[in-house]
N, C-alpha and C positions, 0 to 999 in steps of 0.2 A: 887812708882806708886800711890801709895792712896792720900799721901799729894799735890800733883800738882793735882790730878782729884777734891780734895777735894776744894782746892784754884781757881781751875775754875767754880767748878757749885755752890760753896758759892757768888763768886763777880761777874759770871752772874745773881744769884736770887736778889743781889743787885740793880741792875742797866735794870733787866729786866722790858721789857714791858706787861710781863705776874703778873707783882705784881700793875697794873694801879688799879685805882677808878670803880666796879664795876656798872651799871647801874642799877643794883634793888638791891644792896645789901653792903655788907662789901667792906673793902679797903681790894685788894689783889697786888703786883712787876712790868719797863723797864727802834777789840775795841782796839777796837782798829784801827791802821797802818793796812794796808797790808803791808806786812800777818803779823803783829804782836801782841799777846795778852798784848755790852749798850748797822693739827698736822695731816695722812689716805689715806682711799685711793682715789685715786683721782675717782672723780665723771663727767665724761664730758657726757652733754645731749644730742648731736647730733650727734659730729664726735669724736673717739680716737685722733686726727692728728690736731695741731693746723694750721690755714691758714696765707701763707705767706704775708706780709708786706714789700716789699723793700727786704732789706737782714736782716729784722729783722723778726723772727719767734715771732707770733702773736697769742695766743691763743685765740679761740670766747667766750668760754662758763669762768664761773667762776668756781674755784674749792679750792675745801674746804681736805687742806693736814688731810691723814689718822694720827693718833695717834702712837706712837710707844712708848712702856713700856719698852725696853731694860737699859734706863741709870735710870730707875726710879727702877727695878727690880734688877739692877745689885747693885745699892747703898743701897737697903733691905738684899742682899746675902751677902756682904764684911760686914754693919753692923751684923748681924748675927754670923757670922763666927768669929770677934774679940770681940762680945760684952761681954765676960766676961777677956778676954785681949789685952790691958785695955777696962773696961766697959762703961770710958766717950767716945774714937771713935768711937767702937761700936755702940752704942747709936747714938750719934747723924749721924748716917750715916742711919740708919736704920730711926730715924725720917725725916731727910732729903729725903731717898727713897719713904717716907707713902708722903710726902707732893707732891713729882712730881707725883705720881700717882692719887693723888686728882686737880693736875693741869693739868696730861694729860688726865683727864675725862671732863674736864670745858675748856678748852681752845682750839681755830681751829683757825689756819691761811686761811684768806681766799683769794686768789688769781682772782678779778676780771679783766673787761675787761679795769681799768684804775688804777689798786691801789690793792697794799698785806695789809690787814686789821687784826689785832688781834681781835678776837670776842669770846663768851663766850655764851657758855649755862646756862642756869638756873639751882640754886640747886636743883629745885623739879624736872627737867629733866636732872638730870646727865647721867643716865644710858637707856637712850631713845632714839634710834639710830636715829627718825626722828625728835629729839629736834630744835626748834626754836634756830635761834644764834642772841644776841644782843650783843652790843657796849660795849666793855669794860670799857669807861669812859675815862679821862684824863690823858697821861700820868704820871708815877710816876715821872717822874725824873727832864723833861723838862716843860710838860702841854701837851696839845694840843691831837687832838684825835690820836689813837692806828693806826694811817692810810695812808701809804706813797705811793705817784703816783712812777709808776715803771723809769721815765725820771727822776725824783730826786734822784736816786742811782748812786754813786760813787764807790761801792767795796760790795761785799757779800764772806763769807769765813764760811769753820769750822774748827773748832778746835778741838784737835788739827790735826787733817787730817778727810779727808771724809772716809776710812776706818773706825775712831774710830772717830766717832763726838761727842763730849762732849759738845759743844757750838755754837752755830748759830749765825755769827756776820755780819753784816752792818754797811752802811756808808751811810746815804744820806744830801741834802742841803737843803731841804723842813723846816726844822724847823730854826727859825728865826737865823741868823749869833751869836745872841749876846749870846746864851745859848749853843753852839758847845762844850763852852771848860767847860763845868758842868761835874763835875765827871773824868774820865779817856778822856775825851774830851780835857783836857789839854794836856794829854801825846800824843795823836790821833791827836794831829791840832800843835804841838811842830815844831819847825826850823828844829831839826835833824830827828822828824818823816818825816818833806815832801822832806828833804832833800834825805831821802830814797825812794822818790818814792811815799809819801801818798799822798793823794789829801784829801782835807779841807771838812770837813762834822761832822754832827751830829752823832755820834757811837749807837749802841744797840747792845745787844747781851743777846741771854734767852737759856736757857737749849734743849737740841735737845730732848721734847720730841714731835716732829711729824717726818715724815718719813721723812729724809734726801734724798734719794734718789727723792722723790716728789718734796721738796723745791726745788732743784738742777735743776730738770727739771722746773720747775716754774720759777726761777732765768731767765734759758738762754733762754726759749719761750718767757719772757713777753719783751725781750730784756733792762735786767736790768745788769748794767756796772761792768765791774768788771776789776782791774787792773790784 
């Protein structure tokens, strides 16, 4: 169980868009197929209930998913618990749990009324529940900013189930044709992946630390595609 959970949220912090170009500061990280393996609570200002669009469920206000510490807490307890056997898993599962808890304090997906935006607080407002959120910066992986219109989505999933979400993946077409197959975008846009059913897009995927349950509701209100 360890080493597949380990081999997921190490090659999401890889490829994630939560390690982009920060905008006042350091450089911080952004699959597959469907379905096969590139953050709170929600805040709505007027209405609970998003309004309907056609047969697509349309949400008015934007919102900004709550934080969720379970896979960043869970990966501090298993290191813990083996760090003195052996002391190198241990370890670095325990540093790996300190670093998503230092990302689920800085990072908030934000779902507006045309686009799911990665955005970031400032380090001198980490711990500031009404902190400012600015722009992550450039993607790491691809370029371009942290920002994708909800009509450019091909496929959204976790991994490896929504019961146990370890990883939070998409697919969208918004980012230029010719960078799709950067990274695991080669195995995601392959003959035998579309042969199974993929459809051709740009991969992401980052560590689930916001509340799944939120994204999930965000995914099907903002009526973003999913095979």
């Amino acid at each position: 169980l360890i080493r597949p959970m380990l081999s997921l949220v190490t090659c999401a912090l890889a490829w994630s868009p939560l390690l982009g170009r920060s905008a006042s500061g350091p450089t911080l990280a952004a699959v597959a197929t469907a379905p096969t393996p590139a953050m709170f609570s929600v805040c709505p200002a007027r209405s609970a209930f998003p309004a309907r669009r056609g047969s697509v469920v349309v949400a008015s206000e934007s919102v900004v998913v709550g934080e969720d510490y379970k896979l960043a807490l869970s990966l501090i307890a298993l290191g813990a618990l083996i760090l003195f056997v052996p002391a190198l898993p241990g370890g670095f599962l325990a540093l790996l749990g300190a670093f998503l808890i230092a990302q689920t304090l800085r990072i908030r997906f934000v779902f507006d009324d045309e686009a799911l935006e990665v955005k970031t607080k400032e380090f001198d407002e980490l711990f500031s529940g009404d902190a400012s959120l600015v722009k992550t910066g450039d993607n790491f992986a691809v370029g371009g900013d942290n920002r994708w219109k909800y009509d450019a989505f091909v496929n959204w999933e976790f991994f490896p189930s929504e019961a146990l979400p370890i990883l939070v993946y998409f697919k969208e077409t918004q980012t230029p044709a010719e960078k799709w197959d950067v990274g695991p975008g080669k195995w995601a846009n392959s003959d035998d992946a579309l042969a199974r059913g993929a459809a051709k897009g740009q991969v992401h995927f980052f560590p689930c630390i916001a509340s799944a349950a939120t994204l999930k509701e965000q995914f099907v209100s903002r009526g973003c595609a999913k095979l």
